[in-house]
C-alpha positions in Angstrom: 32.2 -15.5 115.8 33.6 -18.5 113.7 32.5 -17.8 110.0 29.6 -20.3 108.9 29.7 -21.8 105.5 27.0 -22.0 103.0 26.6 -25.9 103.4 25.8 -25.6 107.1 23.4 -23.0 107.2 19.9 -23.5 108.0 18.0 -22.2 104.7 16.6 -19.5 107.0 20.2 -18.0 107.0 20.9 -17.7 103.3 23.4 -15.7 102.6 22.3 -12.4 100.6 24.4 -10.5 98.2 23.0 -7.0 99.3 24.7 -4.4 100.2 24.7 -0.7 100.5 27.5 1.8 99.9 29.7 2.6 103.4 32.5 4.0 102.9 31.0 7.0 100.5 28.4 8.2 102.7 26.9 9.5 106.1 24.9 7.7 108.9 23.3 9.4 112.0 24.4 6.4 114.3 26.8 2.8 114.1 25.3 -0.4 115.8 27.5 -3.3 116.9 26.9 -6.4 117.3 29.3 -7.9 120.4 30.7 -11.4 120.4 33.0 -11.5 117.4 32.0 -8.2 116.1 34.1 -5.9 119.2 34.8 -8.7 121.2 36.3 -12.2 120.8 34.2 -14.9 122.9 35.1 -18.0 120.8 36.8 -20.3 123.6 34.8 -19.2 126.6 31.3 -19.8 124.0 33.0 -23.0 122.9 33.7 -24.3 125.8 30.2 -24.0 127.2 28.3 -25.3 124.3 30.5 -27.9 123.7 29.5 -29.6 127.0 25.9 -28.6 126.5 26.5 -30.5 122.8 28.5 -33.7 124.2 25.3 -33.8 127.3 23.2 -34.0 124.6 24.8 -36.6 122.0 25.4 -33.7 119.4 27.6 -34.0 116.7 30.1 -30.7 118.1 32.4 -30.1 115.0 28.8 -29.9 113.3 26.9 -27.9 115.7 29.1 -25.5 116.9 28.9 -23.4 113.6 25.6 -22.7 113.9 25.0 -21.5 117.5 27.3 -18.8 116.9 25.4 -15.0 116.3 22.0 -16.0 117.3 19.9 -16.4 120.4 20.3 -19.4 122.8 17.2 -20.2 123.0 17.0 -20.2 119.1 19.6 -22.3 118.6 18.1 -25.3 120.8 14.7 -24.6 119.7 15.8 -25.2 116.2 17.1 -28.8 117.5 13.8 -30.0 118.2 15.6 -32.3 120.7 12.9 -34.8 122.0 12.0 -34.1 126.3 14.2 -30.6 126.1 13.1 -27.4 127.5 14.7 -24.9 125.4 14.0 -22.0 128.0 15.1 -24.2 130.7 18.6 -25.5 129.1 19.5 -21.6 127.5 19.0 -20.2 131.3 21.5 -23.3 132.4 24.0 -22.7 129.2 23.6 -18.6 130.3 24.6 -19.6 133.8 27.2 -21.7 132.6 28.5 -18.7 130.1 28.5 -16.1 132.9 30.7 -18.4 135.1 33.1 -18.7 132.3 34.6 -15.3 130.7 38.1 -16.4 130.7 39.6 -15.3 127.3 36.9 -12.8 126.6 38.9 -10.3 124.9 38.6 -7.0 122.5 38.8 -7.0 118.9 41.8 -5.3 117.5 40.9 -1.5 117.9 37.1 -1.9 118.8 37.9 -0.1 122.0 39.4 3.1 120.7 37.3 3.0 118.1 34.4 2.8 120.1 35.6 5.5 122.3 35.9 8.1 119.6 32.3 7.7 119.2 30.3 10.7 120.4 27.7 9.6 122.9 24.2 8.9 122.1 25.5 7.5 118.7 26.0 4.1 118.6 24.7 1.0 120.6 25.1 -2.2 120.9 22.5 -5.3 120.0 23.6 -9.0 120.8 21.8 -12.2 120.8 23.4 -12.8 124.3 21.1 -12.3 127.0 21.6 -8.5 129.2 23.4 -10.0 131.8 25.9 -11.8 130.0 26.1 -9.1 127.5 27.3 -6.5 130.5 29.6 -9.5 131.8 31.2 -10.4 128.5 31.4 -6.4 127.8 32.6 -5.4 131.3 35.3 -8.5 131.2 36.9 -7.1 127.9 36.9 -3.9 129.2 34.4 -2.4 126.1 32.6 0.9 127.4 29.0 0.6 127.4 26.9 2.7 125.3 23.7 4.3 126.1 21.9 1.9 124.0 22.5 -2.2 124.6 19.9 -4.1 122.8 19.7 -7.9 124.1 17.9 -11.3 123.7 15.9 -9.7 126.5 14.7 -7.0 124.5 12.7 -8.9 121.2 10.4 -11.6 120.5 12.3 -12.3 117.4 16.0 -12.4 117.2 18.4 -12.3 114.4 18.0 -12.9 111.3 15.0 -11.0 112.0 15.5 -7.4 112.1 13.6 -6.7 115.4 17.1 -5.9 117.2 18.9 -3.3 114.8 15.0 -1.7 114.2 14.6 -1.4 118.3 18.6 -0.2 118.9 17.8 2.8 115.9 14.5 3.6 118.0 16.3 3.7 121.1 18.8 6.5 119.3 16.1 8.5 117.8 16.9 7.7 114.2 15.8 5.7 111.3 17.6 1.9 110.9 18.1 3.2 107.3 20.5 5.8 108.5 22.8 3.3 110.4 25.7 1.4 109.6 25.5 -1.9 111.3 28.6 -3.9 112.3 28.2 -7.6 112.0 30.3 -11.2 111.9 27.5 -13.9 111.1 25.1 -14.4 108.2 22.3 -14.7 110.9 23.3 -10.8 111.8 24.2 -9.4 108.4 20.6 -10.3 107.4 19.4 -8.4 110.3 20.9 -5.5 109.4 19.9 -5.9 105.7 16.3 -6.4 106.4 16.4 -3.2 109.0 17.3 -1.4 105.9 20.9 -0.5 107.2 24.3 -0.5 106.0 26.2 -3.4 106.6 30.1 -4.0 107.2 31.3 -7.4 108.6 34.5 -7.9 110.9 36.4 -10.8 109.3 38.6 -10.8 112.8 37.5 -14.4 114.5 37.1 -15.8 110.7 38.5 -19.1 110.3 36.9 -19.1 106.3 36.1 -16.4 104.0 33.1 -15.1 103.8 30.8 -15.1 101.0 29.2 -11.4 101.0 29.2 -8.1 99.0 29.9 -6.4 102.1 32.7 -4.5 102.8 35.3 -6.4 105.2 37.4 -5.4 108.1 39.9 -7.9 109.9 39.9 -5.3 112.6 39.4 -1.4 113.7 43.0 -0.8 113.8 42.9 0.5 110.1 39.2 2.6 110.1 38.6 5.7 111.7 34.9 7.5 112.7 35.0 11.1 111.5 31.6 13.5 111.5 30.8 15.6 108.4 29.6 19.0 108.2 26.5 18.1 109.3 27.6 15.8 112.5 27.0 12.6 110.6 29.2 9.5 111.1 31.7 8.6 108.4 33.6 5.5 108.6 36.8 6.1 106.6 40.0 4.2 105.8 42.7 5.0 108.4 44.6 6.6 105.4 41.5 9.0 104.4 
């Protein structure tokens, strides 16, 4: 999604300069986050929470930065908006967001990427609820992996780690063997504080991002190989 700035960050989402080597070394699985990591939502997501913004007297060049990479329901809880039912307005934003998939698209190369995957290997784990995430997936034309972690699926969603620690259960493996693929602050300290190794798609950027991570503007120029030991390797396309 649209890269948050330092100033407009709750404190919660502090941007961390950790990172872990990626491009030297071998995971047992890859988890993705979806919107703006392998698929581009931005104008369908706008759209939606722009109205829900405007209904509400928001501020929308100020708020829209900081809905984007976490739960629904987090984001309007964190409002504190006087006589709002956060459960009740996320379900009516969700309905709202299913109706409204036009534009949903793939990021450069996430879908062959994605495909050269061997199953059982990777998963996905979004802050969009399970049926949007299968309706935002399914209208980009991503293929599903065995593992899709949702808003559903934790008490806690990102920055807490709950997600990436329940998608690395659901595999079988430790989150400190995966190599997490993440757009937002909110996610990239998920994956940090699951112990995981971190690279963040620049592709729906409109500002750089301030992070030790390595960056990728796309998939078209990484490939997924397996070492001798049927580990995942992400290497440069030129490797």
């Amino acid at each position: 999604m649209r890269c948050i700035l330092p100033s407009q960050l709750p404190q919660v989402f502090a941007l961390s300069s950790s990172a872990r080597p990626v491009f030297d070394r071998s995971f047992s699985a890859f988890l993705f986050d979806m919107d703006g990591t392998i698929i581009n939502s931005i104008p369908a997501t706008e759209r939606v929470w722009t109205r829900w913004a405007l209904k509400h007297g928001l501020d929308v060049a100020t708020f829209l930065p900081t809905m984007h990479g976490v739960r629904g329901i987090d984001t309007i809880t964190r409002l504190g908006l006087p006589g709002v039912d956060p459960v009740a307005e996320a379900k009516e934003v969700e309905r709202e967001e299913m109706e409204d998939v036009d534009g949903v698209i793939p990021i450069p190369g996430a879908i062959a990427f994605l495909t050269s995957l061997p199953a059982g290997r990777w998963g996905i784990v979004t802050s969009a609820p399970v049926a949007l995430a299968r309706r935002r997936l399914a209208a980009a034309g991503i293929p599903l992996p065995e593992v899709i972690v949702t808003a559903d699926d934790v008490t806690k969603g990102k920055p807490a780690p709950d997600g990436y620690k329940l998608g690395a259960s659901r595999l079988g493996v430790d989150p400190a063997d995966c190599l997490v693929f993440e757009d937002v602050p909110a996610g990239i300290l998920a994956g940090e504080s699951a112990g995981a190794g971190v690279v963040v798609i620049t592709a729906t950027h409109h500002h750089p991002i301030e992070t030790s991570h390595p960056l990728l503007n796309s998939y078209e120029g990484v490939a997924a190989k397996q070492d001798g030991d049927g580990k995942l390797m992400l290497v440069r396309a030129t490797d």
